[in-house]
N, CA, C and O atoms as a GROMACS GRO file, in nm:
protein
  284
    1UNK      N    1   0.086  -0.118   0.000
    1UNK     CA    2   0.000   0.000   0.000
    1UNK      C    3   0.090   0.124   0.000
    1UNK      O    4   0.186   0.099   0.072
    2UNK      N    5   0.098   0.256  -0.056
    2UNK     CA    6   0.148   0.358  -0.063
    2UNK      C    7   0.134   0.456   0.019
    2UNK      O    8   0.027   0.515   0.033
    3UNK      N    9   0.226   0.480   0.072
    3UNK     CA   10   0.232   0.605   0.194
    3UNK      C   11   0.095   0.676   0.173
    3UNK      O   12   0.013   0.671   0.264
    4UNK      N   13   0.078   0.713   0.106
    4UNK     CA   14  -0.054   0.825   0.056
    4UNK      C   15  -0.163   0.781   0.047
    4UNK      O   16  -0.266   0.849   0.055
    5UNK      N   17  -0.157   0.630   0.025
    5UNK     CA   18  -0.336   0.558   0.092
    5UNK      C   19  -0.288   0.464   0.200
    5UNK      O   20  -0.311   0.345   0.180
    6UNK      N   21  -0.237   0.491   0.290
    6UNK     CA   22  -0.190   0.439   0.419
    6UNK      C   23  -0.353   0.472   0.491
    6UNK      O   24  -0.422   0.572   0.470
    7UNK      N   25  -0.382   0.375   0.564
    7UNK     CA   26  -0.505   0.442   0.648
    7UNK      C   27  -0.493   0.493   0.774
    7UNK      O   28  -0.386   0.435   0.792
    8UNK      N   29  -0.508   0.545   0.868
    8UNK     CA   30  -0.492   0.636   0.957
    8UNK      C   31  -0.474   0.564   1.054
    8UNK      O   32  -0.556   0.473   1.041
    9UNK      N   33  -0.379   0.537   1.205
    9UNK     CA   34  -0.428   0.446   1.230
    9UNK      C   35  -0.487   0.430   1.328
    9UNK      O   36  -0.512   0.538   1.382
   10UNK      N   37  -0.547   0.288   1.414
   10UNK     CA   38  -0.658   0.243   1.465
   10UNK      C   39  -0.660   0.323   1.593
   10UNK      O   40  -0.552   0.369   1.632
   11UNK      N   41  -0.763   0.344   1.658
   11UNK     CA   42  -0.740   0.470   1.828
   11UNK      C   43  -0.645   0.376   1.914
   11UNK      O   44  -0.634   0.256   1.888
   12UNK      N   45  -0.586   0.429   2.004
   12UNK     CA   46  -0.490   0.382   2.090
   12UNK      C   47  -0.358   0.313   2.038
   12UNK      O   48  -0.279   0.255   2.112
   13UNK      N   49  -0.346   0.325   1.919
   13UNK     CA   50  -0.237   0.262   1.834
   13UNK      C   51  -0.120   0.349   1.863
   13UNK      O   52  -0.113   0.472   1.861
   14UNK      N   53  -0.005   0.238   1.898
   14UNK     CA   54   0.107   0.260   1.904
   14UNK      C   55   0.179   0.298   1.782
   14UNK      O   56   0.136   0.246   1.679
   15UNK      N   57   0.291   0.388   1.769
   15UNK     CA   58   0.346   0.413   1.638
   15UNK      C   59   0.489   0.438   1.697
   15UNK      O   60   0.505   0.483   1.810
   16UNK      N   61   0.610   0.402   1.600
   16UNK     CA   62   0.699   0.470   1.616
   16UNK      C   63   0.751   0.558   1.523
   16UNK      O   64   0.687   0.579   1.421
   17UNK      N   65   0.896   0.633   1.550
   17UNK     CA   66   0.916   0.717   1.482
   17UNK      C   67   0.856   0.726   1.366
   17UNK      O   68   0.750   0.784   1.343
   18UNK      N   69   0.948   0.647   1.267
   18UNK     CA   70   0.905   0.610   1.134
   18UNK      C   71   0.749   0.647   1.098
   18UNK      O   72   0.710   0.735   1.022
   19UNK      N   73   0.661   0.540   1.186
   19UNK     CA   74   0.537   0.518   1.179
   19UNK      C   75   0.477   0.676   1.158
   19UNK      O   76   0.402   0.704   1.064
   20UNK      N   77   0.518   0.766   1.252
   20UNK     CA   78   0.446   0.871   1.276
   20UNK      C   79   0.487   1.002   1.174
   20UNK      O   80   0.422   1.099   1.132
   21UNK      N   81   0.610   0.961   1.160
   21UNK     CA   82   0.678   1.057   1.029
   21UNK      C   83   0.600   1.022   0.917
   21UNK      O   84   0.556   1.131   0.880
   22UNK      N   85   0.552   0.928   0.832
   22UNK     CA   86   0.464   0.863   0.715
   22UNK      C   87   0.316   0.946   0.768
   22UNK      O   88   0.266   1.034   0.698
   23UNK      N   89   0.245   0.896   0.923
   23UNK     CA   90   0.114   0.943   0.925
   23UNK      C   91   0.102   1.093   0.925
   23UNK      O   92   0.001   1.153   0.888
   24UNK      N   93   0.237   1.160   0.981
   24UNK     CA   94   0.203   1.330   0.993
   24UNK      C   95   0.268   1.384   0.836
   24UNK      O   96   0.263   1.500   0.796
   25UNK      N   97   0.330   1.262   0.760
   25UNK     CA   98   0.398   1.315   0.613
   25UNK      C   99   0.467   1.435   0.650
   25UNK      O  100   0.427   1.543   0.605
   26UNK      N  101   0.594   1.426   0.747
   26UNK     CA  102   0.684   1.495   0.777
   26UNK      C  103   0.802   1.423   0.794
   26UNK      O  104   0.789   1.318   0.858
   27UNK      N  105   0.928   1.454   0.749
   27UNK     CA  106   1.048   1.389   0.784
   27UNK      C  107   1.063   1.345   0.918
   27UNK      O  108   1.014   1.380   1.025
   28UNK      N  109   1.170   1.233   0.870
   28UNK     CA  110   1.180   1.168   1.055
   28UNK      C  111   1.251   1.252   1.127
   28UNK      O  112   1.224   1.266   1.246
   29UNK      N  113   1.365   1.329   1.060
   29UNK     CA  114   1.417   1.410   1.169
   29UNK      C  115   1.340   1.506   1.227
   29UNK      O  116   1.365   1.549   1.339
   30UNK      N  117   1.240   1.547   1.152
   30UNK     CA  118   1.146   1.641   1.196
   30UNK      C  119   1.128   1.583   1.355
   30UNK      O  120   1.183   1.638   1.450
   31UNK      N  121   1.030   1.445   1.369
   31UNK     CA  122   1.000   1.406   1.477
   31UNK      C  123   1.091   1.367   1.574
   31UNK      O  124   1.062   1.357   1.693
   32UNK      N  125   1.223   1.340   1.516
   32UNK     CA  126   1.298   1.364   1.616
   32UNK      C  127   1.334   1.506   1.687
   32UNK      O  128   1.340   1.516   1.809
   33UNK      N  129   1.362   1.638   1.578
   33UNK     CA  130   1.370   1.741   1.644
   33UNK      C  131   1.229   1.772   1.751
   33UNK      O  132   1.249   1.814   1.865
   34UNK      N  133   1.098   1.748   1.704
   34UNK     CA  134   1.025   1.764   1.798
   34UNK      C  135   1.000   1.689   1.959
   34UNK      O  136   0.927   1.700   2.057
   35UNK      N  137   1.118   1.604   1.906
   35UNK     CA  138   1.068   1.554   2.075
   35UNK      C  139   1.207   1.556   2.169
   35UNK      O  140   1.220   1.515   2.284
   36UNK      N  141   1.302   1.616   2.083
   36UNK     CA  142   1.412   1.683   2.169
   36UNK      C  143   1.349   1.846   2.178
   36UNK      O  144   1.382   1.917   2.274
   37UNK      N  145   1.291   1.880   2.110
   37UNK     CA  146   1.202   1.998   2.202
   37UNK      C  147   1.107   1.968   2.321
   37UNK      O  148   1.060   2.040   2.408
   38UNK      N  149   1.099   1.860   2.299
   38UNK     CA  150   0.934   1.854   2.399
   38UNK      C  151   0.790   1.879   2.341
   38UNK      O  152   0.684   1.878   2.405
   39UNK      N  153   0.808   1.902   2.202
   39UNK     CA  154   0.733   2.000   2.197
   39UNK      C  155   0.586   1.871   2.157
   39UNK      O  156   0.474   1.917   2.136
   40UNK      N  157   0.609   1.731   2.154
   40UNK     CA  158   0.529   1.627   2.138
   40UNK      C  159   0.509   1.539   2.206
   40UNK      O  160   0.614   1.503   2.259
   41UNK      N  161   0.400   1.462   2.245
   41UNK     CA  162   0.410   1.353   2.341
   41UNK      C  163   0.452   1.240   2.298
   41UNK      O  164   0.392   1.186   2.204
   42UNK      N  165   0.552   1.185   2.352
   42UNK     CA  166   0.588   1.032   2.362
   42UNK      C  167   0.598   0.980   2.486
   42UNK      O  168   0.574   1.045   2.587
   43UNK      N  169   0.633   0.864   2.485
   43UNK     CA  170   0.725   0.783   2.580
   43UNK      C  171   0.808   0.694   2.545
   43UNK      O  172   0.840   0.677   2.427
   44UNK      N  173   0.856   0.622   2.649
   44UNK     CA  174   0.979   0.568   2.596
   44UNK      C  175   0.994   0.394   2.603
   44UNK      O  176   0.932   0.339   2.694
   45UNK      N  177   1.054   0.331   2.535
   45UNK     CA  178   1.045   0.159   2.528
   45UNK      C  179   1.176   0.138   2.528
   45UNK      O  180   1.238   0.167   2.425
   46UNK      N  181   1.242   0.087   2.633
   46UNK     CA  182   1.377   0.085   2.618
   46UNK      C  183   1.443   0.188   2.540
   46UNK      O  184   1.404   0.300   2.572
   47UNK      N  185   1.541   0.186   2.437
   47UNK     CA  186   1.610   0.315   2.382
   47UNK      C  187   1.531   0.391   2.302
   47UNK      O  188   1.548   0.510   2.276
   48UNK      N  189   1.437   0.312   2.261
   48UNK     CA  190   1.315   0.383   2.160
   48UNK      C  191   1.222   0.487   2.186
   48UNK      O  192   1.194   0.500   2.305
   49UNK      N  193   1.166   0.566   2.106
   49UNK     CA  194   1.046   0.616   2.138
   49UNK      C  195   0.946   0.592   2.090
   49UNK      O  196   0.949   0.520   1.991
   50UNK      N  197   0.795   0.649   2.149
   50UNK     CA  198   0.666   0.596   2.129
   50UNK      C  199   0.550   0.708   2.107
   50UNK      O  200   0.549   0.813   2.170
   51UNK      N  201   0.444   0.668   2.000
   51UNK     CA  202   0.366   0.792   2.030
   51UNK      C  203   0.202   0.721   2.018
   51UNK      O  204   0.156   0.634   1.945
   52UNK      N  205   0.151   0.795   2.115
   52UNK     CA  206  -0.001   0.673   2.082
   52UNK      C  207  -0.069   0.822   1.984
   52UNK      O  208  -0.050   0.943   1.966
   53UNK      N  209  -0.183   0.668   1.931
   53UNK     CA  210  -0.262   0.766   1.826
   53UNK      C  211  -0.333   0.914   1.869
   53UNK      O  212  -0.353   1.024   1.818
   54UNK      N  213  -0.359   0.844   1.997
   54UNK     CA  214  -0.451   0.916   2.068
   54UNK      C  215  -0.397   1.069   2.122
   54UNK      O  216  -0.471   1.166   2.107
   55UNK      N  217  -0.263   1.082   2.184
   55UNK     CA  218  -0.239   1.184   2.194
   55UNK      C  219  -0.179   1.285   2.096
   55UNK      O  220  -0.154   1.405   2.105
   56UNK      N  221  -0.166   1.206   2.010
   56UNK     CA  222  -0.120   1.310   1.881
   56UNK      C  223  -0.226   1.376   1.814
   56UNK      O  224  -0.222   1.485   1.758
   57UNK      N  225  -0.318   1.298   1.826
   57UNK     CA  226  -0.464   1.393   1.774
   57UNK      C  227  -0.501   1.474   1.892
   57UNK      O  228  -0.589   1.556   1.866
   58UNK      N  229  -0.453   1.476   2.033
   58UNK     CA  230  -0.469   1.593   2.096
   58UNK      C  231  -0.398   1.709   2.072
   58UNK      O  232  -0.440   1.825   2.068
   59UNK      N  233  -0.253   1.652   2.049
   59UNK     CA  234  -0.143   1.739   2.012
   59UNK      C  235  -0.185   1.800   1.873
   59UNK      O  236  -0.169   1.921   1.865
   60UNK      N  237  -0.220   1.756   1.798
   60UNK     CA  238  -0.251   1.821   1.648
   60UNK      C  239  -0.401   1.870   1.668
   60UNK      O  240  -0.449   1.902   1.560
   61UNK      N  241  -0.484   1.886   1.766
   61UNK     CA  242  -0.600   1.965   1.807
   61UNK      C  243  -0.573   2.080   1.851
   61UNK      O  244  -0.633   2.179   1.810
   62UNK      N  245  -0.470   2.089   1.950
   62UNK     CA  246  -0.456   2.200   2.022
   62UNK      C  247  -0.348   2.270   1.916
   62UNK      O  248  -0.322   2.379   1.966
   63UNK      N  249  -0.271   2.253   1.785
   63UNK     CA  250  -0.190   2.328   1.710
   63UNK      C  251  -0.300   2.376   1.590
   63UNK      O  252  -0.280   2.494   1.557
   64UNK      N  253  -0.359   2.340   1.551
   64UNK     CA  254  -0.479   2.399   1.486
   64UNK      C  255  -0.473   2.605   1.488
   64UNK      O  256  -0.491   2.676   1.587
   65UNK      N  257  -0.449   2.639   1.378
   65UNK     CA  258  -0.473   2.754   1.356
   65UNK      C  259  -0.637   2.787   1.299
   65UNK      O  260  -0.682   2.713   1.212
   66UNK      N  261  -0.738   2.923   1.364
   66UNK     CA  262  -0.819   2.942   1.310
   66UNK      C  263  -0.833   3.002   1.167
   66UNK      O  264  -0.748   3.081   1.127
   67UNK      N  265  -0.918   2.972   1.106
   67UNK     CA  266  -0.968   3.033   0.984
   67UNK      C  267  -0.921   3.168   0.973
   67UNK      O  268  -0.988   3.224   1.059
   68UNK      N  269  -0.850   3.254   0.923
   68UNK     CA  270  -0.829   3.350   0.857
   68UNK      C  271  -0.989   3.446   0.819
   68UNK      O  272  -1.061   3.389   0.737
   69UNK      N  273  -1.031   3.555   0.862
   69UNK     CA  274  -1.120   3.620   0.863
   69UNK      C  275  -1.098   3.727   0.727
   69UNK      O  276  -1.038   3.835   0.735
   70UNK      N  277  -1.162   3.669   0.600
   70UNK     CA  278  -1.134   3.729   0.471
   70UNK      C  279  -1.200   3.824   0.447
   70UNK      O  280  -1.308   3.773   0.420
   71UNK      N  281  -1.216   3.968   0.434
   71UNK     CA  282  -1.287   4.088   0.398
   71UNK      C  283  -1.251   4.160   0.355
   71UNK      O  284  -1.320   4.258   0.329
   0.00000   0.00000   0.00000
């Protein structure tokens, strides 16, 4: 299946790096720079990191910019 019809994935689903770089279609270093900011939730599995589905759709709720007010 192709990155681009990848389906979203299931609630409470675990992802790693990789995983989450393909679902947000952002480079992996990206997600690595973001979580040497802090600026994302993970946790950790031995040396690895982790991101559930669930809080990244909080995290990508609360980054949400409003609509632009056109007049």
């Amino acid at each position: 299946m192709s990155p681009s019809r990848r389906a979203a994935p299931a609630p409470n689903t675990i992802m790693t790096p990789k995983e989450l770089a393909q679902y947000l279609r952002i480079h992996l270093s990206t997600v690595y720079r973001l979580v040497a900011g802090g600026k994302i939730p993970y946790f950790r599995v031995g040396g690895g990191y982790r991101f559930t589905e669930e809080e990244i759709t909080k995290w990508m709720a609360n980054r949400r910019v409003p609509p632009h007010d056109a007049k």
